[in-house]
ZADO-1210 file (C-alpha; in nm, 4 decimals, padded with zeros to 6 digits):
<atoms>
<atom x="00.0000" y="00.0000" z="00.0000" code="UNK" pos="1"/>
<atom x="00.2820" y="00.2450" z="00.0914" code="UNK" pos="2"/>
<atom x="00.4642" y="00.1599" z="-00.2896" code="UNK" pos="3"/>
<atom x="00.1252" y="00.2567" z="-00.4235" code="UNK" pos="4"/>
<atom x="00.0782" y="00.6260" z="-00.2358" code="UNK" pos="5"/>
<atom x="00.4400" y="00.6966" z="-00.3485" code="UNK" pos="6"/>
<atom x="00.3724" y="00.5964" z="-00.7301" code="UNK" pos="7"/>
<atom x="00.0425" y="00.8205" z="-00.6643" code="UNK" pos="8"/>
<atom x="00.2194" y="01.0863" z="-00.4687" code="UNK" pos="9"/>
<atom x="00.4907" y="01.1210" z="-00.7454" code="UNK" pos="10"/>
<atom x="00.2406" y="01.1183" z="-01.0581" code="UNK" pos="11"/>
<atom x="00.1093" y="01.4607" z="-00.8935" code="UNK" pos="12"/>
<atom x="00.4745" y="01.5558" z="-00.8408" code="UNK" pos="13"/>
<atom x="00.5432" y="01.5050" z="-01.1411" code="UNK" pos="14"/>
<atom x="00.2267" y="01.6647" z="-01.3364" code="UNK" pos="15"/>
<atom x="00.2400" y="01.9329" z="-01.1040" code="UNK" pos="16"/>
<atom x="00.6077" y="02.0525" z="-01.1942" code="UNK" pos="17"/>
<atom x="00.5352" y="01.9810" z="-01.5167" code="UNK" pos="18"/>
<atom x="00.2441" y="02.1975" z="-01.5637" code="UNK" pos="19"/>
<atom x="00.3927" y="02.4925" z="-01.4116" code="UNK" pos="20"/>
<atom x="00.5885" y="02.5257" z="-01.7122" code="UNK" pos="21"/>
<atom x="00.2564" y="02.6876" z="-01.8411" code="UNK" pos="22"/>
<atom x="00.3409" y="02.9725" z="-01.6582" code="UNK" pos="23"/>
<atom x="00.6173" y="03.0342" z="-01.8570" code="UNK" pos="24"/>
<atom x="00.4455" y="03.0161" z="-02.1754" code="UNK" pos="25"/>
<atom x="00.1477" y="03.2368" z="-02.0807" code="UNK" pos="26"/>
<atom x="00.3831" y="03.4720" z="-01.9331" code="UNK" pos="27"/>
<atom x="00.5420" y="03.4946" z="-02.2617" code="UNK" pos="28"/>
<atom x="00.2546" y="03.5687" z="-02.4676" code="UNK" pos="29"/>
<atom x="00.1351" y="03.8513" z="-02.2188" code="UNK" pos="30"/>
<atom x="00.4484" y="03.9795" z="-02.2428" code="UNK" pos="31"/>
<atom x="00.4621" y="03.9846" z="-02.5750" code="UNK" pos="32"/>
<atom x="00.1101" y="04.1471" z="-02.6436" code="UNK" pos="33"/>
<atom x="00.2146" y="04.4335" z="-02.4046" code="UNK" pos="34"/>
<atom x="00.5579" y="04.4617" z="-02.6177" code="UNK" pos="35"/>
<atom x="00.3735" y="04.5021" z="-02.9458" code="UNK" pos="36"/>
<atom x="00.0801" y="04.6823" z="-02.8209" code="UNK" pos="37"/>
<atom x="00.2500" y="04.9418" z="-02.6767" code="UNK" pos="38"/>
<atom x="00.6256" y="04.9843" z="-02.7864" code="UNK" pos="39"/>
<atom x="00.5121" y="04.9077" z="-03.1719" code="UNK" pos="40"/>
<atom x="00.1782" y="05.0246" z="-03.1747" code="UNK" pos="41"/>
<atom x="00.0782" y="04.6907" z="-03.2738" code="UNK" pos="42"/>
<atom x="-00.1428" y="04.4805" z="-03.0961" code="UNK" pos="43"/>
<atom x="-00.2102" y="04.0801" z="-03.1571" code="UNK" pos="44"/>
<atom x="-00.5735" y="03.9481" z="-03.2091" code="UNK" pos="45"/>
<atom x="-00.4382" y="03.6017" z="-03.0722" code="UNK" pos="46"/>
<atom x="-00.2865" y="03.6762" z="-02.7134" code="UNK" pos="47"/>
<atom x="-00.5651" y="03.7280" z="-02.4913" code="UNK" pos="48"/>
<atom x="-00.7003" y="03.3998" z="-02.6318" code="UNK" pos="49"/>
<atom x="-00.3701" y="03.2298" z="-02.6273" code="UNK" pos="50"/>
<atom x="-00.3130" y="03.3191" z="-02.2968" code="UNK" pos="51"/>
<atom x="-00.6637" y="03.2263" z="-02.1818" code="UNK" pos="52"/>
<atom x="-00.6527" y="02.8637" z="-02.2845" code="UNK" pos="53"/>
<atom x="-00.2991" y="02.7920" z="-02.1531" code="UNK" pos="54"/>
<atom x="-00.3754" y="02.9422" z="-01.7817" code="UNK" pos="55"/>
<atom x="-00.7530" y="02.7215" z="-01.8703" code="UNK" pos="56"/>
<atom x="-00.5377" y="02.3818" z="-01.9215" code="UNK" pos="57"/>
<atom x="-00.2560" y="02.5046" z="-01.6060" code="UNK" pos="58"/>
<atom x="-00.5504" y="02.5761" z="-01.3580" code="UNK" pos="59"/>
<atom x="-00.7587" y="02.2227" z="-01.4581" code="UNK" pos="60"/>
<atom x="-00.4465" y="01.9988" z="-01.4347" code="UNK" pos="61"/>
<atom x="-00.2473" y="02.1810" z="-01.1611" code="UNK" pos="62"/>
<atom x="-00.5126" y="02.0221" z="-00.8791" code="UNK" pos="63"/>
<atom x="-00.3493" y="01.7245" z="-00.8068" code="UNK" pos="64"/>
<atom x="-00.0271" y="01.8537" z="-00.7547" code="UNK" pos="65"/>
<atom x="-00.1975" y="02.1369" z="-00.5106" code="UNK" pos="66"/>
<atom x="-00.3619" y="01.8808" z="-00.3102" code="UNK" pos="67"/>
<atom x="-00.0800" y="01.6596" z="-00.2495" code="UNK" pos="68"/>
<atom x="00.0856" y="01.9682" z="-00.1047" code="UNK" pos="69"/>
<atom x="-00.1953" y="02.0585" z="00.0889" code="UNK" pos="70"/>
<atom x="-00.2724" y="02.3920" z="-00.0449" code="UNK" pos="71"/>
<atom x="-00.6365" y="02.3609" z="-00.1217" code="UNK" pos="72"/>
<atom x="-00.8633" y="02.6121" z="00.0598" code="UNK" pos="73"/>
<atom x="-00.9824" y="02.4732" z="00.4355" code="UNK" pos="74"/>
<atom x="-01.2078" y="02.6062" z="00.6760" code="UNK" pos="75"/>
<atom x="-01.0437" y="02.6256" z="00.9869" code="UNK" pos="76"/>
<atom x="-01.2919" y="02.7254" z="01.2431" code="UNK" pos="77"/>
<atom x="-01.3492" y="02.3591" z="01.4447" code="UNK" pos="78"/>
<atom x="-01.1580" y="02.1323" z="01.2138" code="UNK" pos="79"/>
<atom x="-00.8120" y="02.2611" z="01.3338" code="UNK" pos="80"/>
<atom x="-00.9109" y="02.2171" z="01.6921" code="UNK" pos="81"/>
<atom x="-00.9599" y="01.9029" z="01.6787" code="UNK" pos="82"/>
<atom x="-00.6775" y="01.6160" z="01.7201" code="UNK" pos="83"/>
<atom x="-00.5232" y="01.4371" z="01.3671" code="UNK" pos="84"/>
<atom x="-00.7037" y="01.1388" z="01.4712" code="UNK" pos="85"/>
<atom x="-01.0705" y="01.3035" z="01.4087" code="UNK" pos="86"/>
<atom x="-00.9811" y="01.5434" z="01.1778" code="UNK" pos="87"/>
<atom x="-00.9181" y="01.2346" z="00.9635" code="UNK" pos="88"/>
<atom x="-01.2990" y="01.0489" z="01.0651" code="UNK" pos="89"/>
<atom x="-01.4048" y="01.4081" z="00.9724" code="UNK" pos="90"/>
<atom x="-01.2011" y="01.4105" z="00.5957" code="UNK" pos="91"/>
<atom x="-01.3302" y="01.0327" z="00.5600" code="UNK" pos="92"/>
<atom x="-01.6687" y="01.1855" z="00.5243" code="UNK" pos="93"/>
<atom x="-01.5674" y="01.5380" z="00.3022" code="UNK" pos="94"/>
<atom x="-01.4093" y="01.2755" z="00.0917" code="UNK" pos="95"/>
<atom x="-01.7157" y="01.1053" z="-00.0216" code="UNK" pos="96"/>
<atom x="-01.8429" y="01.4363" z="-00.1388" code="UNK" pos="97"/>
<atom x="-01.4984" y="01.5009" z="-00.3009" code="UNK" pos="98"/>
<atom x="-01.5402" y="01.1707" z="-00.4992" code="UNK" pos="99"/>
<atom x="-01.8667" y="01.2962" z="-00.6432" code="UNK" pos="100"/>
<atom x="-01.7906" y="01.6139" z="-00.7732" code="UNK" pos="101"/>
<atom x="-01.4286" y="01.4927" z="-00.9276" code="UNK" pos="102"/>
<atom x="-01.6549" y="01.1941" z="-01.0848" code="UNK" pos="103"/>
<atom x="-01.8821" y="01.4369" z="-01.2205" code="UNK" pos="104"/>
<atom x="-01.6014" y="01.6720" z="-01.3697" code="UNK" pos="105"/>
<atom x="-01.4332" y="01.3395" z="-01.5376" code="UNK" pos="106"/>
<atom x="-01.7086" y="01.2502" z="-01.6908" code="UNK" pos="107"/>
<atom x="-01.8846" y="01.6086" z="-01.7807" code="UNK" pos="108"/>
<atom x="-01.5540" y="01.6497" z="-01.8729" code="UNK" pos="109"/>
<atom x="-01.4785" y="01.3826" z="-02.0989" code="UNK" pos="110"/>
<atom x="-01.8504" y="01.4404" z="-02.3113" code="UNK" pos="111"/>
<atom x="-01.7686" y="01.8140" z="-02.2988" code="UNK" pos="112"/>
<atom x="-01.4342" y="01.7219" z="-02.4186" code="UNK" pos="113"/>
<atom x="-01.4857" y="01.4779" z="-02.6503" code="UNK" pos="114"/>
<atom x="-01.7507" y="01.6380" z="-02.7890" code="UNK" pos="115"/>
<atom x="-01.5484" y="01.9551" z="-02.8680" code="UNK" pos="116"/>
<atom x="-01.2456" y="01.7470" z="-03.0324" code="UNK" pos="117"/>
<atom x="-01.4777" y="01.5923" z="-03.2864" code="UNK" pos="118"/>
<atom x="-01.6459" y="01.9084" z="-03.3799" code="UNK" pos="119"/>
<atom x="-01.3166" y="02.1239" z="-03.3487" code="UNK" pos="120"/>
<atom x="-01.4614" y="02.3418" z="-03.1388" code="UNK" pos="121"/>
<atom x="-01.3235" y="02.7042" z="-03.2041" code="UNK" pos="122"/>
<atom x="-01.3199" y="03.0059" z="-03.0090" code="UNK" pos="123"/>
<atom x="-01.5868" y="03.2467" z="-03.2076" code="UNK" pos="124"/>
<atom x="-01.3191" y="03.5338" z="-03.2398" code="UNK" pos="125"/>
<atom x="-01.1315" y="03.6826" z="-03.5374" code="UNK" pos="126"/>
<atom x="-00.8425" y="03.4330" z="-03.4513" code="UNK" pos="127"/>
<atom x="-01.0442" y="03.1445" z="-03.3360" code="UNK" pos="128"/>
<atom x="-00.8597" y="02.9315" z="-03.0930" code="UNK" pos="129"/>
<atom x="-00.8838" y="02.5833" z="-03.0185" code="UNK" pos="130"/>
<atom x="-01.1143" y="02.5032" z="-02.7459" code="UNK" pos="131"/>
<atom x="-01.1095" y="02.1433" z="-02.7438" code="UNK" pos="132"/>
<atom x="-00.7116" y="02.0686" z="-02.6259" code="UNK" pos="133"/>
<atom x="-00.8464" y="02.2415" z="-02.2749" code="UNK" pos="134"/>
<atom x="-01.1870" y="02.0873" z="-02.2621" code="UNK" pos="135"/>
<atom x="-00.9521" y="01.7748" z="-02.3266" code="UNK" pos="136"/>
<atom x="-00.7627" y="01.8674" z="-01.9954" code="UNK" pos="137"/>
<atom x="-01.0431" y="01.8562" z="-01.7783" code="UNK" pos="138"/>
<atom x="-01.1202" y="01.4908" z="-01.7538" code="UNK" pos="139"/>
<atom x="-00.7244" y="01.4561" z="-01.7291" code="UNK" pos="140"/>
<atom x="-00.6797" y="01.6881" z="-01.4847" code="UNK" pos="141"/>
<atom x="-01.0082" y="01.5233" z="-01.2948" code="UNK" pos="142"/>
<atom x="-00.8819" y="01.2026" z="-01.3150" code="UNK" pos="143"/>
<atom x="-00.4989" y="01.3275" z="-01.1484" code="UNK" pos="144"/>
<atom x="-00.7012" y="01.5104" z="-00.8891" code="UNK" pos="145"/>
<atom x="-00.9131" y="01.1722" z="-00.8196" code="UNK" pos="146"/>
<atom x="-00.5798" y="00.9702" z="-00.7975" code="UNK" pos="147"/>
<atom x="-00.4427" y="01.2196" z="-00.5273" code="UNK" pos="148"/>
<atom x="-00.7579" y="01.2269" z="-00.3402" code="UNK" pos="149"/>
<atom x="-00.7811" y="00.8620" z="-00.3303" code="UNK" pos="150"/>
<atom x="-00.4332" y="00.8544" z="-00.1572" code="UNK" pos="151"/>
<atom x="-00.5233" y="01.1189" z="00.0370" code="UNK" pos="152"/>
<atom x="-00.8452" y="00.8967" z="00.1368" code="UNK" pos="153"/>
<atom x="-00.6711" y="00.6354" z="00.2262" code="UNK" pos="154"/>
<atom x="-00.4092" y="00.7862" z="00.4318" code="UNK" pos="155"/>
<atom x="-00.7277" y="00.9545" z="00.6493" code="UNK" pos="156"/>
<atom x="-00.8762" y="00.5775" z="00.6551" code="UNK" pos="157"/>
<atom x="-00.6031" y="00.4629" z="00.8008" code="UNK" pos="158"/>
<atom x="-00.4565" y="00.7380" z="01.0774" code="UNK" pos="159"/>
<atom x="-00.8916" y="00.7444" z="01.2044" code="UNK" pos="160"/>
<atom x="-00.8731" y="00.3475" z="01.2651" code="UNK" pos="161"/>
<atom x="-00.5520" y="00.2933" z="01.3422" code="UNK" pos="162"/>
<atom x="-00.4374" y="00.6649" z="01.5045" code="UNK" pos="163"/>
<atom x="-00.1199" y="00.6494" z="01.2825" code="UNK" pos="164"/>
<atom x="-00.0438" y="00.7573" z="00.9795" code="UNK" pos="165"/>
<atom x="00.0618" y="00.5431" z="00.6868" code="UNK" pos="166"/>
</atoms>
């Protein structure tokens, strides 16, 4: 079980560092629609969009790597007051309803998706970018964010029964 939460743990590693490479590249675009905007006087019908659907496809497959770091958004009021061992009887529950909404996203995800691929779904715009490589990142993304959160699950199943973590 361990082996398997480190092959998990490092697939969100890995996609998360990978991912933040999009940065970069939106970065990069901005930068250059400033640059020709307004040293050249010449502004790009493409960056907005460009930049759009990279930052789209970073914030849709960054999740997993966010929760294995913990950085999602908690509300701290009782649930830090209490001891690891019921905070994680507490997360076994918010799990379940985590489980439904990332199911829902992989598979809303995947019609959306799929749907957009074989119609080549366009933005309507002068330039027209590709929609359907981001709506193709959702049910990725989803599916990362489910393995992490079925780590996660089990590491909170195991530190409520046992009191220790795995």
């Amino acid at each position: 079980m361990r082996r398997a939460l480190k092959v998990v743990d490092a697939i969100s590693e890995w996609s998360g560092k990978v991912v933040s490479f999009l940065v970069i590249v939106f970065t990069l675009v901005i930068l250059y629609e400033v640059v020709a905007r307004y040293l050249f006087g010449s502004p790009t019908n493409w960056a907005l969009e460009v930049s759009l659907a990279f930052y789209g496809a970073y914030i849709v497959l960054i999740g997993a790597y966010v929760l294995r770091i913990g950085q999602h958004v908690n509300v701290d009021i009782l649930y830090g007051r209490f001891p690891p061992r019921v905070r994680a009887a507490v997360n076994l529950f918010t799990w379940c309803l985590f489980f439904l909404w990332v199911g829902s996203m992989m598979w809303k995800g995947w019609q959306s998706g799929w749907h957009s691929l074989l119609v080549r779904e366009r933005e309507p715009t002068s330039f027209g970018c590709p929609v359907y490589p981001v709506k193709l990142c959702i049910p990725v993304g989803a599916f990362l964010l489910f393995l992490q959160g079925l780590a996660d699950y089990v590491r909170n199943a195991v530190l409520a029964v046992t009191g220790r973590e795995p």
